[in-house]
C-alpha positions as CSV (number, residue, x, y, z in Angstrom):
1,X,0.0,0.0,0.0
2,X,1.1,3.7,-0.5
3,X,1.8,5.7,2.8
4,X,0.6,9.4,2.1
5,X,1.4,11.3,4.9
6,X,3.8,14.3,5.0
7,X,7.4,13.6,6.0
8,X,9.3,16.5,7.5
9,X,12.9,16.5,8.1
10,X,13.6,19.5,9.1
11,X,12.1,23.3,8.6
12,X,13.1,26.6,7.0
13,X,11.0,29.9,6.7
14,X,8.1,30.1,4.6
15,X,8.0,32.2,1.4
16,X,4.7,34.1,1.0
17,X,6.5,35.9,-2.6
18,X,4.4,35.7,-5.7
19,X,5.8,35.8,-9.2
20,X,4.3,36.0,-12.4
21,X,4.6,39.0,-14.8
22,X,1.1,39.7,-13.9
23,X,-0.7,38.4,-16.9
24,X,-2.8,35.7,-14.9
25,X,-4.1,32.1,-13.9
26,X,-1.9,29.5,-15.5
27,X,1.3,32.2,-15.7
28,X,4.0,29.8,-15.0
29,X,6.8,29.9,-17.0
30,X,7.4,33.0,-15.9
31,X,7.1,32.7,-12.1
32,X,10.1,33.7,-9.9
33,X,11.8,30.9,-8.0
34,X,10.7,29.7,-4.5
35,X,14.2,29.0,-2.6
36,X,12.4,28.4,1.2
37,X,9.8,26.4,2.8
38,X,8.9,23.4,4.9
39,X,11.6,20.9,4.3
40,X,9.8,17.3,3.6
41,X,11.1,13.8,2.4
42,X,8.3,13.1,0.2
43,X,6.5,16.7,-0.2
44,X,7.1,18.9,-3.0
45,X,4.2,21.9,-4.0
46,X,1.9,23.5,-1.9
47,X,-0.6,23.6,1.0
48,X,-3.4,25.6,3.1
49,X,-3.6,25.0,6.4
50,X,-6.8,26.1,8.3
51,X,-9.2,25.1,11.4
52,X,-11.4,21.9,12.1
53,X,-13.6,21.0,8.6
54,X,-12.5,24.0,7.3
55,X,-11.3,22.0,3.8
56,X,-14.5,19.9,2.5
57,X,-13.1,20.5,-1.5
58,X,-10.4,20.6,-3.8
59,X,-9.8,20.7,-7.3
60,X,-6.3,20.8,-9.7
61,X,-5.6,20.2,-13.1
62,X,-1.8,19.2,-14.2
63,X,0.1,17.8,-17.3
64,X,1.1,14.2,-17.0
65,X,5.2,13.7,-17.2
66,X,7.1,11.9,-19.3
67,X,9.4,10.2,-16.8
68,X,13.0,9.1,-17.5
69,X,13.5,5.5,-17.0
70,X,16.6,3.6,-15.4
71,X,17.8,-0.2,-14.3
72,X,16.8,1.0,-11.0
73,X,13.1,1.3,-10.4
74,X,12.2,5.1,-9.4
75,X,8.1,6.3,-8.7
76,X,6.8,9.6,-8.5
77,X,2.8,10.8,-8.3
78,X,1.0,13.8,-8.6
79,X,-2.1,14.4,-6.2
80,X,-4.8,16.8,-4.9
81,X,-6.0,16.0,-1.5
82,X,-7.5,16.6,1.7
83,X,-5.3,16.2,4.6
84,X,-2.2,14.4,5.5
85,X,-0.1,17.8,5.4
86,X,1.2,20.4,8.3
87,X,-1.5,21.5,10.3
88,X,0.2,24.6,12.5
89,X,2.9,25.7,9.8
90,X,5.6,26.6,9.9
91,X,6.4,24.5,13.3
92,X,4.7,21.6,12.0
93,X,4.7,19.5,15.2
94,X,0.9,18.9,14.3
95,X,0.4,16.5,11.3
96,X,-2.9,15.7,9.7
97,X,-3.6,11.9,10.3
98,X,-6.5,11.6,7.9
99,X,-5.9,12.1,4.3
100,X,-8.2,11.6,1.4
101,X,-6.9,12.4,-2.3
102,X,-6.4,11.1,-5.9
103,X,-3.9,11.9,-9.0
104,X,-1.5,9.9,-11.4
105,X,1.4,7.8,-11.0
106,X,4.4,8.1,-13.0
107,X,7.1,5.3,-12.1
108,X,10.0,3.8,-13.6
109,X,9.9,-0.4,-13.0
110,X,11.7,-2.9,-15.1
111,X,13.3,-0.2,-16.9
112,X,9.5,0.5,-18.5
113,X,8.0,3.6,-17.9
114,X,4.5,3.4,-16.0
115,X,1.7,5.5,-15.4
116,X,-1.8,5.0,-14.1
117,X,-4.5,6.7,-12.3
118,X,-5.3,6.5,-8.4
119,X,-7.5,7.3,-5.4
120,X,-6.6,6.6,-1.6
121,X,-8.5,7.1,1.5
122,X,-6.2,6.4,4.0
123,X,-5.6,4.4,6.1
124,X,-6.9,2.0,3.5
125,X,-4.5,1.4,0.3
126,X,-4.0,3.3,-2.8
127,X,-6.8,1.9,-5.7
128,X,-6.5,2.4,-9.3
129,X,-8.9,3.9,-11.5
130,X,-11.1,1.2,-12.5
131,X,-14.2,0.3,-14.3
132,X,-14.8,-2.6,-12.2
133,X,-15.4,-6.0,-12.4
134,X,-18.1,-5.8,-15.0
135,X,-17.0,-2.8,-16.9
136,X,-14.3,-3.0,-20.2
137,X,-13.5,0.9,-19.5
138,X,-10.0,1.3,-19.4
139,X,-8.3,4.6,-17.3
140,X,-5.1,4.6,-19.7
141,X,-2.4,7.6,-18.9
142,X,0.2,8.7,-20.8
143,X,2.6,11.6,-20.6
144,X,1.0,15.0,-22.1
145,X,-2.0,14.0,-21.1
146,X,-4.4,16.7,-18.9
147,X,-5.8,15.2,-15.5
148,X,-8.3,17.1,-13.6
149,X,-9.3,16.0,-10.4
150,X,-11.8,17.2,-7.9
151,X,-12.2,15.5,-4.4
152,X,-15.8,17.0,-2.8
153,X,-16.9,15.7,0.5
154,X,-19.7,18.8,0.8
155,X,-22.1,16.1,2.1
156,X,-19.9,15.7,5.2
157,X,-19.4,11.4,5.4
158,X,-19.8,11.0,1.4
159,X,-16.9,12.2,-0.8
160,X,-17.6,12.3,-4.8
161,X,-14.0,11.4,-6.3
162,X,-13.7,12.6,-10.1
163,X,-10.5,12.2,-12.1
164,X,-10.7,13.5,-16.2
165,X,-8.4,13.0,-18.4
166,X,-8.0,15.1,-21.9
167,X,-6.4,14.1,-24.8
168,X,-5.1,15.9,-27.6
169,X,-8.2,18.1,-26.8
170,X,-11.2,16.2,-26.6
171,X,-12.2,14.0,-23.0
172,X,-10.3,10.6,-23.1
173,X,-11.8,9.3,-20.2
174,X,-14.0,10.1,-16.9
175,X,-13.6,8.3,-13.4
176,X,-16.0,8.9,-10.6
177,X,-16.5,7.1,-7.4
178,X,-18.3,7.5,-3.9
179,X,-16.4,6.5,-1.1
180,X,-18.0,7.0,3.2
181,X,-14.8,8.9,4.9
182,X,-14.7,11.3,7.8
183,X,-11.7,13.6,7.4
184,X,-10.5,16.8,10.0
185,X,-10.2,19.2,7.0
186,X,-7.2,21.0,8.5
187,X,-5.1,20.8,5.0
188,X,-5.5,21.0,1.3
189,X,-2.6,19.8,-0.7
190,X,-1.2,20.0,-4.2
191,X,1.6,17.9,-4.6
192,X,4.6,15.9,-6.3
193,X,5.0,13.4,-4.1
194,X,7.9,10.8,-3.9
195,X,5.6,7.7,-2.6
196,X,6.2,5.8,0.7
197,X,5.0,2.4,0.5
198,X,4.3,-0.3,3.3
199,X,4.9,-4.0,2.2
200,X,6.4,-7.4,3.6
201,X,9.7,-5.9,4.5
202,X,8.1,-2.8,6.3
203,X,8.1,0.7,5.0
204,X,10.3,2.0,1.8
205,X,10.8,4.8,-0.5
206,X,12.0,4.1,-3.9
207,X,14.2,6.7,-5.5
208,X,12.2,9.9,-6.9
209,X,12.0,9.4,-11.0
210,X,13.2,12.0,-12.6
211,X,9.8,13.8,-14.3
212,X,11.3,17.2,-15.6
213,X,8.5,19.3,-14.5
214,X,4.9,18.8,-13.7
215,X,2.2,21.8,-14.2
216,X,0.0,22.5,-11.9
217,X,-3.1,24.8,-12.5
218,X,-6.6,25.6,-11.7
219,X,-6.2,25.2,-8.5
220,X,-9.6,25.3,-6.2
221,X,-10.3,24.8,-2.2
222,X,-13.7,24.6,-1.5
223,X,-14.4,25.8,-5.0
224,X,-12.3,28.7,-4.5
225,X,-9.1,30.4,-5.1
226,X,-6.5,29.1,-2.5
227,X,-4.4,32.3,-3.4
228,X,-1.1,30.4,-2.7
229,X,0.8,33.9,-3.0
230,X,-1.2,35.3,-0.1
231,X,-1.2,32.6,2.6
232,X,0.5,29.1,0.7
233,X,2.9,27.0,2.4
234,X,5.7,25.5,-0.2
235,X,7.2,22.1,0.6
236,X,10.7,21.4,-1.2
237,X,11.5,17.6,-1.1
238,X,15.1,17.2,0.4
239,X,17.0,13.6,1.3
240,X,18.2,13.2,4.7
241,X,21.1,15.1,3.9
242,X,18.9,18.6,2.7
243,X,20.0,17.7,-0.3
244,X,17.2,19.4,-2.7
245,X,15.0,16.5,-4.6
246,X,12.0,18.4,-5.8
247,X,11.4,22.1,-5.3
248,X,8.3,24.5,-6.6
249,X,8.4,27.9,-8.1
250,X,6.6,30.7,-6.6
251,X,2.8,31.0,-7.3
252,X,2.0,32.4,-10.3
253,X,0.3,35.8,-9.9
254,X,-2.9,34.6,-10.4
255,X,-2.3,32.5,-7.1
256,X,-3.9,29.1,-8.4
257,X,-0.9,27.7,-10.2
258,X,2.7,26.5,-9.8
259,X,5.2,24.3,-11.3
260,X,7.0,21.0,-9.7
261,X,10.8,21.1,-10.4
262,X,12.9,17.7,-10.2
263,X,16.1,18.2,-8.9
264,X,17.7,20.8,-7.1
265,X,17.9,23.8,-10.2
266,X,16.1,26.7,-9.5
267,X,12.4,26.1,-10.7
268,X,11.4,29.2,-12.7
């Protein structure tokens, strides 16, 4: 199973600077460079924290990687979610324990790139997107693809999970489910995640694949603007060395987008 939940090693301030020449949402090639924020071992993007049920929905769109593939196997996702981050930033002593969310893997295994869809209500495992036992629909991904996910638990105990993925323009596929969950709502996350996995041999982290950059935009909390400029908390993903993994430019000046750098390069 995956293991979600944030992973500090250690802390540095937060940046609350917004780039962006000023031209709006989705501005992100030309965002300034984000060089502080929580340091995590498997957290690279953004988070709001806020008070008890104060996050019941969040929505992102991003651009599916092409991954670099290796004789060592690597993985790497991309996620929207609903808890599992730092609820009292920048201290961080508090940690969500709940965590529902969904996005895409993109992994390296065999030497074979691979890429799928997935939800995860925790503590229960990752699932991929699936048609089911009696359903032929296949939930394909491929790099260049456009995933847009929403996660709405509005009715309180029932959360509507929907996952869209575009293709060369038209709608390639669209994944729904319904899944009971009762989450605290402290955090909303939007995130490049290097996964942590429980198995046999106890919990592991594969090496981080190497996806270039991953675009994230539209970016909603409870069908709103999160404004990441104004009041975001950036994660950069460091080893246990701070040696930088994954780090995020600045918000874009529309404050709803960003971009997930691999490496340790400046991510502009």
């Amino acid at each position: 199973m995956r293991w979600n939940l944030l992973s500090l090693v250690m802390l540095a301030a937060v940046s609350s600077s917004c780039g962006g020449d000023g031209s709006g949402k989705g501005d992100i090639a030309s965002v300034s460079t984000l060089q502080s924020g929580i340091r995590s071992m498997n957290y690279c993007g953004y988070q709001r924290a806020g008070s008890l049920a104060g996050f019941r929905k969040v929505g992102a769109t991003w651009i599916v990687p092409s991954v670099s593939t290796s004789s060592t196997d690597t993985a790497s996702s991309a996620w929207t979610g609903i808890g599992g981050g730092c609820a009292d930033p920048p201290d961080c002593t508090l940690v969500e324990q709940t965590l529902i969310q969904a996005g895409t893997e993109h992994d390296s295994s065999g030497g074979q790139p691979v890429y799928f869809a997935w939800w995860e209500a925790l503590p229960a495992p990752a699932i991929e997107a699936s048609g089911g036992l009696l359903s032929s629909q296949a939930f394909d991904v491929l790099p260049g693809d456009r995933i847009t996910v929403s996660i709405d638990g509005s009715g309180l105990v029932l959360w509507n999970i929907d996952i869209v993925d575009t293709r060369d323009g038209a709608t390639h596929w669209t994944f729904h489910t319904t899944v009971p969950y009762v989450v605290a709502g402290l955090t909303a996350e939007w995130i490049a995640e290097s996964p942590l996995s429980i198995g046999t041999g106890g919990a592991g982290q594969l090496p981080l694949s190497d996806f270039g950059r991953i675009s994230f935009f539209d970016l909603t909390q409870n069908g709103a603007n999160p404004r990441l400029g104004e009041s975001g908390n950036a994660f950069i993903m460091t080893d246990g060395q701070d040696r930088v993994l994954c780090n995020p430019s600045a918000p874009a000046a529309s404050g709803d987008a960003f971009t997930a750098c691999f490496g340790s390069e400046p991510c502009g």
